[in-house]
C-alpha positions in Angstrom: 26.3 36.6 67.5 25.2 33.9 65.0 23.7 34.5 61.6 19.9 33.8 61.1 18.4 30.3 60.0 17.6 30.5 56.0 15.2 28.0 54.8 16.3 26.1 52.5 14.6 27.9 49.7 16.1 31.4 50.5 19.1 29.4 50.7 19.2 28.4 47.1 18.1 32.2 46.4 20.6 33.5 48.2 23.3 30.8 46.8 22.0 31.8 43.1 21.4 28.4 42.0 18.0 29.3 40.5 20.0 32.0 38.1 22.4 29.5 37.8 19.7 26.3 36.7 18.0 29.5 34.2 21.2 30.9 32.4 22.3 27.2 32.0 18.9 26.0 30.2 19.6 29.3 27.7 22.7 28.8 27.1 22.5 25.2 26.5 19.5 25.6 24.3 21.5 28.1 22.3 24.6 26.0 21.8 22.2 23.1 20.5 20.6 25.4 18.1 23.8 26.6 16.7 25.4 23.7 16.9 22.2 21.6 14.6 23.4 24.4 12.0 26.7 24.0 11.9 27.0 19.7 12.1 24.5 19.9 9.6 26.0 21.9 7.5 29.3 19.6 7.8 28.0 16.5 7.7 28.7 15.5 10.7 27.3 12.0 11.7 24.3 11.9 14.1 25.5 10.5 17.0 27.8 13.8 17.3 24.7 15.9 18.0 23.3 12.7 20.3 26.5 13.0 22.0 26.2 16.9 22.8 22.7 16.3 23.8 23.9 13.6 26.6 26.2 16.4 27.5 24.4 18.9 28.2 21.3 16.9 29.9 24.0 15.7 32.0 26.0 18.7 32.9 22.5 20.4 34.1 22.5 18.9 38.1 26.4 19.3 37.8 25.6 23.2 37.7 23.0 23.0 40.4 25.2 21.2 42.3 28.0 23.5 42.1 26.3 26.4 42.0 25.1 25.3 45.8 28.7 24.1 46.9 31.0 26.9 45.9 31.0 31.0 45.8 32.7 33.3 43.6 34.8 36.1 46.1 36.9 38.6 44.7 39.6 35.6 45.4 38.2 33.6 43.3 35.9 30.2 43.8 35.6 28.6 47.5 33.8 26.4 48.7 30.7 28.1 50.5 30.8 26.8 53.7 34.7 28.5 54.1 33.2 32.2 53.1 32.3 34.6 55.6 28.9 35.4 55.0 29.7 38.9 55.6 32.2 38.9 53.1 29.5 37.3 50.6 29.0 38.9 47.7 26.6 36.6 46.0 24.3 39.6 45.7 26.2 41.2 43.2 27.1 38.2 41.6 23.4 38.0 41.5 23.0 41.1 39.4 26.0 40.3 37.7 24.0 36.9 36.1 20.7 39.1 36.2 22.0 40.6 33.1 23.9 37.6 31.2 20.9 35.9 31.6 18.6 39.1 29.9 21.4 39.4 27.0 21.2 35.4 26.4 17.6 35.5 26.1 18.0 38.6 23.6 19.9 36.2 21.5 17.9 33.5 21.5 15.0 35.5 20.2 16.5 37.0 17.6 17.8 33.4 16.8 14.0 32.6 16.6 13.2 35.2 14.2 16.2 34.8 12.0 14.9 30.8 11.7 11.6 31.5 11.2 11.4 34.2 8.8 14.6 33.8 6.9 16.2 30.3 7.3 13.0 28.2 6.7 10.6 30.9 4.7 9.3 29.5 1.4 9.5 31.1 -1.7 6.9 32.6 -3.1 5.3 30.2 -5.1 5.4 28.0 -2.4 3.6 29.8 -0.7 1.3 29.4 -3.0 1.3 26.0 -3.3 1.0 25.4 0.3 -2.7 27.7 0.0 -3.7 25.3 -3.3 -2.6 22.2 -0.8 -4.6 23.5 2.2 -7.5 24.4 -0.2 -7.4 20.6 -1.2 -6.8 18.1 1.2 -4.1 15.5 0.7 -3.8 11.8 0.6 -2.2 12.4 3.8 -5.3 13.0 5.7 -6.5 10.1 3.8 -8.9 12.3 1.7 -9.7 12.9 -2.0 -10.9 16.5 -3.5 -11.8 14.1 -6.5 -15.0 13.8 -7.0 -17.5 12.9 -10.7 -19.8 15.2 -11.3 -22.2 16.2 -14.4 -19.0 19.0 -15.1 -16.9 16.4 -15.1 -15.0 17.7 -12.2 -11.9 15.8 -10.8 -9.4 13.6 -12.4 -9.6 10.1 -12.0 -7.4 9.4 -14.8 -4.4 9.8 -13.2 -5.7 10.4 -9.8 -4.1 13.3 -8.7 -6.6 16.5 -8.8 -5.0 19.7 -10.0 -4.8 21.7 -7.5 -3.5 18.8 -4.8 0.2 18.8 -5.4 2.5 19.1 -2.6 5.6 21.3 -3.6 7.7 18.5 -1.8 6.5 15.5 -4.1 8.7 13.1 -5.9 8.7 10.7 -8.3 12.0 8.4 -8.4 12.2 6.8 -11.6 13.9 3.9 -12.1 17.4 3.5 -12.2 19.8 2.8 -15.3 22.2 0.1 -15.2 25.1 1.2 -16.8 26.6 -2.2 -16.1 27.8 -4.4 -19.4 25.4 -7.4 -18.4 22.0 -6.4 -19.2 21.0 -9.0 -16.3 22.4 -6.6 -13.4 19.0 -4.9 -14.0 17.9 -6.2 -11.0 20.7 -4.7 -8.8 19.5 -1.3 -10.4 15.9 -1.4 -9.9 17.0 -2.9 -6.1 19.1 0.4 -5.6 16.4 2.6 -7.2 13.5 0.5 -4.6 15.2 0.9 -2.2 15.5 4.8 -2.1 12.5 5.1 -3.4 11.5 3.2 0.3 13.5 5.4 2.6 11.7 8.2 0.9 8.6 7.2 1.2 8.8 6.8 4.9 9.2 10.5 5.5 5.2 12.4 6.0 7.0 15.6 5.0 7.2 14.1 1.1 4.9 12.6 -1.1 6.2 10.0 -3.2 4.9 7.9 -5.5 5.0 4.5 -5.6 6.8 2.2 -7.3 4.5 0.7 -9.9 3.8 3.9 -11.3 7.0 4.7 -11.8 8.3 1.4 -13.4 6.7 2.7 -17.1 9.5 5.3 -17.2 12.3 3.0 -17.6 15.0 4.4 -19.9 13.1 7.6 -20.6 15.4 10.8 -21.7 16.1 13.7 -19.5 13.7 15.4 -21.8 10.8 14.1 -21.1 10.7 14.6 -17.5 8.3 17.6 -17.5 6.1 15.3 -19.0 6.4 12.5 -17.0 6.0 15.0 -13.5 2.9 16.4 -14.9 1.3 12.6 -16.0 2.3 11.7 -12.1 1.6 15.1 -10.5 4.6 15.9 -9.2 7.1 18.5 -8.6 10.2 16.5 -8.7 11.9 13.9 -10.6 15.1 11.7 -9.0 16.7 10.0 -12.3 20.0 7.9 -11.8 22.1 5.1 -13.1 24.3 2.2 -11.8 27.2 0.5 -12.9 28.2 -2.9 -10.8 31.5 -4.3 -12.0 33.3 -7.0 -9.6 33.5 -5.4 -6.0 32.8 -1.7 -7.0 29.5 0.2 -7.5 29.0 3.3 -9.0 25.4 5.2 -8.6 24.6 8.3 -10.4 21.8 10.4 -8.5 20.4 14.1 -9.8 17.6 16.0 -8.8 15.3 17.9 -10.8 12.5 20.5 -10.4 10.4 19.4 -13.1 8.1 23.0 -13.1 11.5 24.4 -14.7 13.6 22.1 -15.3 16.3 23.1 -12.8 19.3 20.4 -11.7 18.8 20.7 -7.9 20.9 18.2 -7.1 23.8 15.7 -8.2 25.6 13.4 -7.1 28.4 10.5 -8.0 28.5 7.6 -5.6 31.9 5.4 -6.6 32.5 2.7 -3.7 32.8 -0.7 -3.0 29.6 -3.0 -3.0 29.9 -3.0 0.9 28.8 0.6 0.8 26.0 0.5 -1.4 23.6 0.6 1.8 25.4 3.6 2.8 24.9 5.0 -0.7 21.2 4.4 -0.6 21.0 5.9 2.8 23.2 9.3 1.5 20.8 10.0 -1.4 17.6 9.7 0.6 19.2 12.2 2.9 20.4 14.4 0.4 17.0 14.5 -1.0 15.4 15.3 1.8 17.9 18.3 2.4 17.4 19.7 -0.6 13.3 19.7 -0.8 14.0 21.2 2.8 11.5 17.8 4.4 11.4 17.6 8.1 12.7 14.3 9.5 11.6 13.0 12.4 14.2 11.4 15.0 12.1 7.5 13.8 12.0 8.4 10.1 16.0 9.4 10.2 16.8 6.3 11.9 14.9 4.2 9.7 16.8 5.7 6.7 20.0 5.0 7.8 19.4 1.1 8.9 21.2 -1.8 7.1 18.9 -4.1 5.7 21.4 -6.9 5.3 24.8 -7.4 6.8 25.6 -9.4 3.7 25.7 -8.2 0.0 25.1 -11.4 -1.1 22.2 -12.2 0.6 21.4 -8.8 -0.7 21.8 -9.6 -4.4 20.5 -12.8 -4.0 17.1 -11.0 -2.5 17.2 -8.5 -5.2 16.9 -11.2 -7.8 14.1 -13.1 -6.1 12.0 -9.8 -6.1 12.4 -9.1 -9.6 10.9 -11.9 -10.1 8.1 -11.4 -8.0 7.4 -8.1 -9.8 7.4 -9.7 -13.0 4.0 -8.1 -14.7 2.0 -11.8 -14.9 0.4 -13.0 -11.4 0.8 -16.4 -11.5 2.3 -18.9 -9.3 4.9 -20.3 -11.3 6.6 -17.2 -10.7 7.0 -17.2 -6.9 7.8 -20.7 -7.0 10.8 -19.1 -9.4 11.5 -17.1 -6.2 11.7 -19.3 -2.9 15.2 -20.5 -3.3 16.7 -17.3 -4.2 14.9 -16.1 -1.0 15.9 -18.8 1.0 19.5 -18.8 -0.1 19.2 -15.2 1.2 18.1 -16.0 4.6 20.7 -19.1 4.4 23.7 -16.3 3.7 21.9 -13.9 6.6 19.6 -15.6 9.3 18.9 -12.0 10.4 17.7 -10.3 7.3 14.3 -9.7 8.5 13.2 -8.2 5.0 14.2 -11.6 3.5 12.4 -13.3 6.1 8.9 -11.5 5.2 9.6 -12.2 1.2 9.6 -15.4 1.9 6.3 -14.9 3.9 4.6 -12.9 0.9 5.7 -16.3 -1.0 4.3 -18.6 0.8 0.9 -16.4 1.2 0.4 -16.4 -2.6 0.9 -20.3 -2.7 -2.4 -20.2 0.2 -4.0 -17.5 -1.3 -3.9 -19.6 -4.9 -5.1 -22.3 -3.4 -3.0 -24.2 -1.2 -4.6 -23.7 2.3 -3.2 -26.0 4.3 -2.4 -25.7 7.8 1.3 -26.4 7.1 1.4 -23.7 4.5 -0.6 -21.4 7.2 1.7 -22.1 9.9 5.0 -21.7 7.7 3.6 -18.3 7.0 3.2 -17.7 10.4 6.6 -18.5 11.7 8.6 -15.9 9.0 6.4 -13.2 9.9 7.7 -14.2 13.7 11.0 -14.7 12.9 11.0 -11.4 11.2 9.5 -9.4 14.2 12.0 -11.2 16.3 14.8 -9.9 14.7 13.6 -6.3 13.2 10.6 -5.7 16.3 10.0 -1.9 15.1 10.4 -2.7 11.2 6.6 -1.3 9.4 7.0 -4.0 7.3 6.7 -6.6 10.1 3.4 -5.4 10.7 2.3 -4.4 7.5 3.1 -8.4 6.3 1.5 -9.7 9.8 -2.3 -7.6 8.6 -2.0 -9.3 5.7 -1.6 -12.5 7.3 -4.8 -11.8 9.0 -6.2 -10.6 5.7 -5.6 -13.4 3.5 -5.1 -16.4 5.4 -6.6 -16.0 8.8 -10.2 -13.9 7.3 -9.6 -11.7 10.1 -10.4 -8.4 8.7 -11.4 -6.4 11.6 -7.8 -7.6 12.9 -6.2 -6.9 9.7 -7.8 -3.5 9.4 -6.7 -2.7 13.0 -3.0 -3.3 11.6 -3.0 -1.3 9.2 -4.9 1.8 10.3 -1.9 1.6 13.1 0.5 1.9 9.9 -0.6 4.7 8.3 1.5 7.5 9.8 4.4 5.2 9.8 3.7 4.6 5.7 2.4 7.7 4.4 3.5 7.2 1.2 2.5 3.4 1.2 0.0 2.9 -1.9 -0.4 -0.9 -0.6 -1.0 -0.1 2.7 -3.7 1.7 1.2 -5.0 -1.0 -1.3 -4.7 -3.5 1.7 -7.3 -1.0 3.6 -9.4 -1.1 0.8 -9.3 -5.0 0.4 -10.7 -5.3 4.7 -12.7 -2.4 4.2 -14.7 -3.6 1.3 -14.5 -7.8 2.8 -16.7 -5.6 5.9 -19.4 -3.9 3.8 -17.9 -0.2 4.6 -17.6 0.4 0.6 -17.7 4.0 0.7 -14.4 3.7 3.0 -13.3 1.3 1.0 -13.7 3.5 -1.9 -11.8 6.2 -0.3 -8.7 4.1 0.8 -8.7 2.9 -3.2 -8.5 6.5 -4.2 -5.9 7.2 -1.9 -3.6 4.2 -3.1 -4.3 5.5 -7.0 -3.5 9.0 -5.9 -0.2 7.4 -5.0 0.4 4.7 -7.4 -1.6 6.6 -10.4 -0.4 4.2 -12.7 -0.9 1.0 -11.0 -4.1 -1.0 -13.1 -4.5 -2.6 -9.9 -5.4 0.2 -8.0 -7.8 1.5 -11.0 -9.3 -1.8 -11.6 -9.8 -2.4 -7.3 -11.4 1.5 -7.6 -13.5 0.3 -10.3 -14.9 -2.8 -9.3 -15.7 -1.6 -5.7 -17.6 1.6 -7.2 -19.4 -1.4 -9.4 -20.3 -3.5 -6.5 -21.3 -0.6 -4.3 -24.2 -0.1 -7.3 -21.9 3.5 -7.9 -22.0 2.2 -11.8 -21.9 5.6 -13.5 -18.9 6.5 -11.4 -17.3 3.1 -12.1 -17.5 3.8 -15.9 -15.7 7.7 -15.5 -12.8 6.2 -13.5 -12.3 4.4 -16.8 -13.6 6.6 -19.2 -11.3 9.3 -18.4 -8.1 6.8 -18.4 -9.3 5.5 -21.9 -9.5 8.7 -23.4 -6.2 9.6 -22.4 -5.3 6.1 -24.7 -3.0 4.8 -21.4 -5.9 2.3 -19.9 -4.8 -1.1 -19.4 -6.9 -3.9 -20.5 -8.4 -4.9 -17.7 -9.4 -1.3 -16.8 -11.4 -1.5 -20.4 -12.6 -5.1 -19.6 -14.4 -4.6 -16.4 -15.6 -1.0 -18.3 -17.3 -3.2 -20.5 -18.3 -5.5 -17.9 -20.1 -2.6 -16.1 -22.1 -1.6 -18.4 -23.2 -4.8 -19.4 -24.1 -5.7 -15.5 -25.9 -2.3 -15.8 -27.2 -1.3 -19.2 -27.3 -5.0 -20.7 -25.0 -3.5 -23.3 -23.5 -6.2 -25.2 -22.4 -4.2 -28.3 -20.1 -2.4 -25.9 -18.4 -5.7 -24.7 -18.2 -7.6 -28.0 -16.2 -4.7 -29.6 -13.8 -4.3 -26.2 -13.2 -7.9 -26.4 -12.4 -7.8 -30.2 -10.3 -4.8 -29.8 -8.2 -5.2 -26.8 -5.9 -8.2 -26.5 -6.7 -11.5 -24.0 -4.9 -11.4 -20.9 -4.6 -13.8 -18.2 -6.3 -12.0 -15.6 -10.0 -12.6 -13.9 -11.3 -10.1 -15.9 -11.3 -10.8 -19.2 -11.8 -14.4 -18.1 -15.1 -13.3 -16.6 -16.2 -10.8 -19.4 -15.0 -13.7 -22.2 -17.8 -16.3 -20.8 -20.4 -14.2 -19.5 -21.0 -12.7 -22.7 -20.9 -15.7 -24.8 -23.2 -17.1 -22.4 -25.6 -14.2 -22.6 -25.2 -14.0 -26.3 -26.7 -18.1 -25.7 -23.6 -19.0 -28.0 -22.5 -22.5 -25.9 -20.7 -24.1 -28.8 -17.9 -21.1 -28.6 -18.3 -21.2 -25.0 -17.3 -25.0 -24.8 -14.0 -24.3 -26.9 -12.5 -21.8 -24.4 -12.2 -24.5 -22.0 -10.9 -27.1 -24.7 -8.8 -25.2 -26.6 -8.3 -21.3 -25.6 -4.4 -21.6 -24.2 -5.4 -18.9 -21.4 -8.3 -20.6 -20.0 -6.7 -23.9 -20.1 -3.7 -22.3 -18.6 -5.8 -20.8 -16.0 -8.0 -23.9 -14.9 -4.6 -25.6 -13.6 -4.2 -23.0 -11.0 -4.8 -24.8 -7.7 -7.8 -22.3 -6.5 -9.7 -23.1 -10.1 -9.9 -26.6 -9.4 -12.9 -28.1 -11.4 -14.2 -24.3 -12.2 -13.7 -25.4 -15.8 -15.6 -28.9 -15.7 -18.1 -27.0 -13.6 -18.8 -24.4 -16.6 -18.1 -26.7 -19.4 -21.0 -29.3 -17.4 -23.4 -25.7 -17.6 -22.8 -25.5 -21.2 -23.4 -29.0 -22.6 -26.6 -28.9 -20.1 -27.4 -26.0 -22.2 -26.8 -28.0 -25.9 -28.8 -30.6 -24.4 -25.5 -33.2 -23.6 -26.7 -34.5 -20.3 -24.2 -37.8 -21.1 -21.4 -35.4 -21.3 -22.5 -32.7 -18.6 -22.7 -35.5 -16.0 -19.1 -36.3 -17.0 -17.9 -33.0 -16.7 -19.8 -32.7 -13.2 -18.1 -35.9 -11.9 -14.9 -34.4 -13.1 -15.0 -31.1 -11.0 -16.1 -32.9 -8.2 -13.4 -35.5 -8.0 -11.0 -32.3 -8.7 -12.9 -30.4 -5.6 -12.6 -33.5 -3.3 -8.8 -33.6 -3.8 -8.2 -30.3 -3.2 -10.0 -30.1 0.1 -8.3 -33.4 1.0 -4.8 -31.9 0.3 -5.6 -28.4 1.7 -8.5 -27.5 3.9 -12.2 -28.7 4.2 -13.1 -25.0 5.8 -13.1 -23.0 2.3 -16.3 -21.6 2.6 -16.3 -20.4 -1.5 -15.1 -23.8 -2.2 -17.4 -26.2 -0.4 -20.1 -23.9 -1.8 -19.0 -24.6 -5.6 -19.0 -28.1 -4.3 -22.9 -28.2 -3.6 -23.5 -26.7 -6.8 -21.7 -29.6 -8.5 -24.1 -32.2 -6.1 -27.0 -30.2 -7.3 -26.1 -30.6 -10.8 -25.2 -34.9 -10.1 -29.0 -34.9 -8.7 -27.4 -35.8 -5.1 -30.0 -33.4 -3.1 -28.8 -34.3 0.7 -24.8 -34.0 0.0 -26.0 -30.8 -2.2 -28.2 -29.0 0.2 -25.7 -30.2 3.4 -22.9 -28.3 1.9 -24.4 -25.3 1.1 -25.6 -25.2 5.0 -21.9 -25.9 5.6 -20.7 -23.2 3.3 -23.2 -20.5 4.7 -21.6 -21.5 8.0 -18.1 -21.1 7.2 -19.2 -17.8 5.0 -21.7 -15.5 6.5 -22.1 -12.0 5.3 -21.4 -10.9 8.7 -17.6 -12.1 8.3 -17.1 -11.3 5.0 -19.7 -9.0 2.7 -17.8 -10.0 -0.7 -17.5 -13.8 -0.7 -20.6 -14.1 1.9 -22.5 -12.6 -0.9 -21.2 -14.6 -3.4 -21.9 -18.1 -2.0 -25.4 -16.8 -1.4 -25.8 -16.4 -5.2 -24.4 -20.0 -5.7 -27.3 -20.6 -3.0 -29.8 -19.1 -5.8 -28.1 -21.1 -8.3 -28.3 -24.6 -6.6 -31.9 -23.8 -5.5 -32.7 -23.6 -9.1 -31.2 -26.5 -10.1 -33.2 -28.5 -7.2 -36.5 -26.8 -8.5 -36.5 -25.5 -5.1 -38.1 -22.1 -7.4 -39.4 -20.1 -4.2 -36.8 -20.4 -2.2 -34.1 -19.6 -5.2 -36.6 -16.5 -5.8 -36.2 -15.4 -2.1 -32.2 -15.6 -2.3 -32.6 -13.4 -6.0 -34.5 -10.6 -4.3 -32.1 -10.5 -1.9 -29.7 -10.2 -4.2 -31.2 -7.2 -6.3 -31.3 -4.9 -2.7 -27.5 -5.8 -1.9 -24.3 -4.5 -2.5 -22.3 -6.4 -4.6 -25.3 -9.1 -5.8 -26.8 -9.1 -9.1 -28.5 -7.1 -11.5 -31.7 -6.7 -13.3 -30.2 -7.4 -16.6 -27.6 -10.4 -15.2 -31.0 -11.8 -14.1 -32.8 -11.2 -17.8 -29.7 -11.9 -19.8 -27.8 -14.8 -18.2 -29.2 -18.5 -19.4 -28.8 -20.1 -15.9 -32.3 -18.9 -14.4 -34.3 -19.7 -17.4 -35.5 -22.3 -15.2 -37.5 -19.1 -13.3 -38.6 -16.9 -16.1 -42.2 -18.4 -16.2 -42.2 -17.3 -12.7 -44.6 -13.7 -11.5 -41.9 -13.1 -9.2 -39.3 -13.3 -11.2 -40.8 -11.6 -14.6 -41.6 -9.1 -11.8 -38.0 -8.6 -10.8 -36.8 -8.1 -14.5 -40.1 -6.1 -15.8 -37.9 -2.6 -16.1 -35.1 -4.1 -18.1 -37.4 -6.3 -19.7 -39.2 -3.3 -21.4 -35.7 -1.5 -21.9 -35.0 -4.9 -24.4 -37.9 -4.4 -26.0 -37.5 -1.1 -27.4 -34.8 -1.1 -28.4 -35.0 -4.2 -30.3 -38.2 -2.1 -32.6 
């Protein structure tokens, strides 16, 4: 008699490959679990565990597959099509699996609870850290719990609220070099940027950024719980390197600044080929020991090789130093091309050195050298970079910028670098780039946000402050503009330009002059738009032109700063305003001709499509008496520079609209463009309009005494 038809389902039942496919999963998931314990806990490379995982995905079908082919008999294993089927005992075998399969699954719970409760439970105060951190959101979510109220509420000072640290941040200070040349401090602050990177890559931390850290150079051990509580963080890295010949040694320790406890250490001795390795080996130590999850992206990313050349590498190191040095100017990455391009020479495929080189050449456009040459050689290294480094952040962080500064994409750019922010979560620039689109498209009150979040991470960086500052100015948020430097200058740590454009605020906003005399007499002149504004606006408003003449004929900063290629003819332009004012028409005119000729070349040797430029060049026309040329630029300018591209600059050319309108006698018209700019962000002011000398030309007018009647008034009691 022959045996009944199974379908194929009961067959696989019957068979037990289903018990089969479920104890394998547990099992399998089990030895993965123990084993990520144990190669952890040996320091086992990663491609061990890849390996096992391969295995086991791998060895899955095998088990189905065998499970259907052969039968366990009290013999032993046969294939299944030479057993009797009513010899089969695949029924208790059944049972027999039935309760491996219960007692595997007992295991693996426990294993749960054992993991959750006792392997990764926090201590106690960090538990209570993490209900201070949920109670105030982090940068992470790209918020701020800071806020300026009449109780004075939030710190803007340092940027970090009090209640908003995470128990896993980190400040890596820089890096002593122990080395007998005092120049191998560049190799030391490389090593110390370059951890400091890795780490900052991983969400779990919060890390702050590099500027900030750079004032704690050579500070002692003991003043570390100071320097954790000025950046609001939990713990410090410190460390030192010593480069002599072929051999590095890097000193690493970890410290939990709340009590001072060594949580780590470390001595790194090696040859220089290692040093990538060593950078690699502290970040992951570091990460271990605040107990951060690591994503599979963010491990990988710590453990890639920038360079396969340490020349190239120290030959990269020193160009960036430069570029850090603490003056912006372009003297300085002109220092730094052929140390960057002897990089790339020793390594064609060192993508980082590729996008230096990039940066460089996007300060020479942004200063002033917009060419389409100098635009496309941007271009290309941001290309080549991609091409050789495709999933590199950095790639893509330079590539926004590109649309940013040289294209005047900023939706584009924006898009970028929204994209980056879980990639960068630690990234203050990514940030301050935000900032930068966000505030070029009107949104200020984002823009404002992404500033905060950047200080909150660089809380030392003036930039940062400064951007916060200005923005809060422009958005006509003047009284929080003022606490963001109030509370840095009463901790006596502002920088001068943080004072500068205080005073500058209050003098757009309150017409206080006192305020912006004494700053200027206090706080030294630095080369930096700032004071250069503050310097001439209040001589100007003060009506004192013979002082205002000698900055540009004898001040070493501004006749430093009028050779910068994006100032061309700025200083005949406001040197012509000021002998117009003394009456010196002979010697205005000169002046005029002067920054026109200036203008023309630049355009010729650049670009004609600089919006901001061709409208300072109408200005100049208006001033020579040639109406047509004057009046066709601006329309050109306008063009190239509506608000509707970029709210900053759009705005700006509009008020050198005002300007040239006034000098035409064209008084309506002007008057139209100057109520305009009363109503809109970032234009003028009531008291720029009643103070500054350039629209005296107006003040006879109802419209305009009518625009200036407040502040007017203001003036005139206090001068009783």
């Amino acid at each position: 008699m022959s045996e009944p038809s199974l379908s194929f389902f009961e067959e696989l039942k019957r068979r037990n490959v289903f018990r089969v496919g479920l104890a394998y999963v547990v099992t399998a998931w089990l030895i993965v679990q123990v084993a990520d314990v144990a190669l952890d806990a040996f320091g086992t490379p990663e491609w061990v565990m890849k390996t096992l995982l391969l295995l086991v995905f791998i060895g899955f079908p095998l088990a189905l597959v065998f499970a259907w082919a052969f039968e366990k008999t009290p013999e032993g294993l046969k294939l299944e099509k030479n057993v009797d089927r009513s010899q089969s005992i695949t029924s208790v075998t059944g049972k027999k699996m039935d309760r491996g399969i219960i007692i595997a699954l007992a295991i693996a719970v426990v294993f749960l609870l054992v993991d959750k409760f006792m392997i990764q439970a926090p201590k106690s105060s960090d538990a209570g850290d993490d209900q201070q951190q949920a109670a105030n959101p982090s940068v992470g979510a790209q918020t701020s719990d800071m806020t300026v109220s009449d109780s004075g509420s939030g710190d803007y000072a340092t940027g970090v609220h009090a209640g908003a640290l995470s128990d896993k941040s980190i400040a890596v200070l820089p890096f002593v070099n122990m080395s007998s040349d005092p120049e191998q401090d560049y190799f030391a602050n490389g090593v110390q940027e370059d951890i400091l990177t890795y780490l900052s890559r991983v969400a779990d931390l919060r890390v702050t950024s590099r500027t900030s850290v750079l004032k704690y150079a050579g500070s002692k051990q003991e003043d570390v719980r100071a320097i954790a509580t000025e950046l609001g963080v939990n713990f410090i890295l410190e460390g030192s390197v010593r480069k002599s010949g072929n051999r590095v040694r890097v000193t690493a320790q970890l410290i939990d600044a709340r009590d001072d406890e060594h949580v780590w250490a470390e001595n790194y001795d090696r040859d220089m080929d290692d040093v990538f390795a060593i950078q690699t080996e502290v970040a992951q130590a570091i990460v271990k020991a605040l107990q951060a999850s690591l994503s599979p992206v963010e491990a990988a990313q710590i453990e890639s090789r920038p360079t396969i050349s340490v020349v190239a590498y120290e030959m990269y190191l020193r160009a960036r130093q430069i570029m850090n040095g603490s003056e912006y100017s372009i003297e300085r990455y002109r220092e730094a091309e052929p140390l960057t391009r002897a990089a790339i020479e020793e390594d064609p495929q060192f993508a980082l050195a590729h996008l230096q080189l990039a940066e460089i050449y996007g300060q020479y456009y942004w200063m002033g050298e917009k060419s389409p040459q100098r635009r496309e050689s941007i271009r290309l290294e941001i290309d080549e970079a991609g091409r050789i480094a495709p999933k590199l952040p950095e790639v893509q962080l330079a590539l926004g910028e590109y649309y940013y500064r040289v294209m005047g994409d900023f939706p584009r750019a924006l898009e970028v670098f929204d994209k980056l922010v879980l990639q960068l979560p630690n990234n203050a620039d990514l940030q301050f780039k935000r900032g930068n689109c966000l505030r070029r498209l009107g949104r200020w009150d984002e823009s404002i946000d992404a500033y905060r979040a950047a200080w909150i991470l660089d809380p030392l960086n003036k930039d940062a402050a400064i951007s916060l500052q200005v923005t809060l100015d422009y958005a006509r948020r003047w009284k929080e503009s003022l606490a963001v430097a109030e509370q840095r200058m009463d901790k006596g740590n502002a920088d001068p330009a943080v004072e500068f454009q205080w005073a500058m605020t209050r003098l757009r906003y309150l017409g206080d002059l006192k305020s912006a005399r004494e700053v200027l007499a206090r706080v030294p002149p630095i080369n930096d738009w700032i004071y250069f504004t503050l310097r001439t606006t209040v001589l100007a408003h003060q009506r004192e032109f013979e002082a205002y003449l000698r900055l540009f004929e004898s001040d070493p900063l501004f006749i430093a700063a009028a050779k910068d290629p994006g100032a061309a003819g700025f200083a005949d332009l406001f040197a012509g305003q000021g002998l117009l004012q003394l009456g010196d028409k002979e010697q205005a005119r000169e002046r005029f001709q002067s920054a026109l000729r200036a203008v023309e070349t630049e355009q010729r040797r650049y670009s004609d499509e600089d919006g901001e430029r061709i409208a300072y060049k109408a200005l100049v026309y208006a001033y020579l008496g040639q109406r047509e040329a004057a009046v066709a630029s601006m329309s050109r300018a306008l063009e190239l520079l509506p608000e509707s591209k970029d709210r900053m600059k759009g705005v700006t050319v509009r008020w050198t609209n005002a300007l040239m309108l006034t000098v035409l006698g064209d008084k309506q018209k002007a008057l139209d463009e100057l109520e305009y700019q009363l109503q809109v962000s970032n234009g003028l002011t009531e008291w720029e309009l009643y103070l500054d000398p350039i629209w005296d030309p107006l003040r006879d007018e109802p419209r305009f005494q009518a625009m200036v009647a407040n502040v007017s008034k203001q003036a005139k009691e206090a001068a009783q």
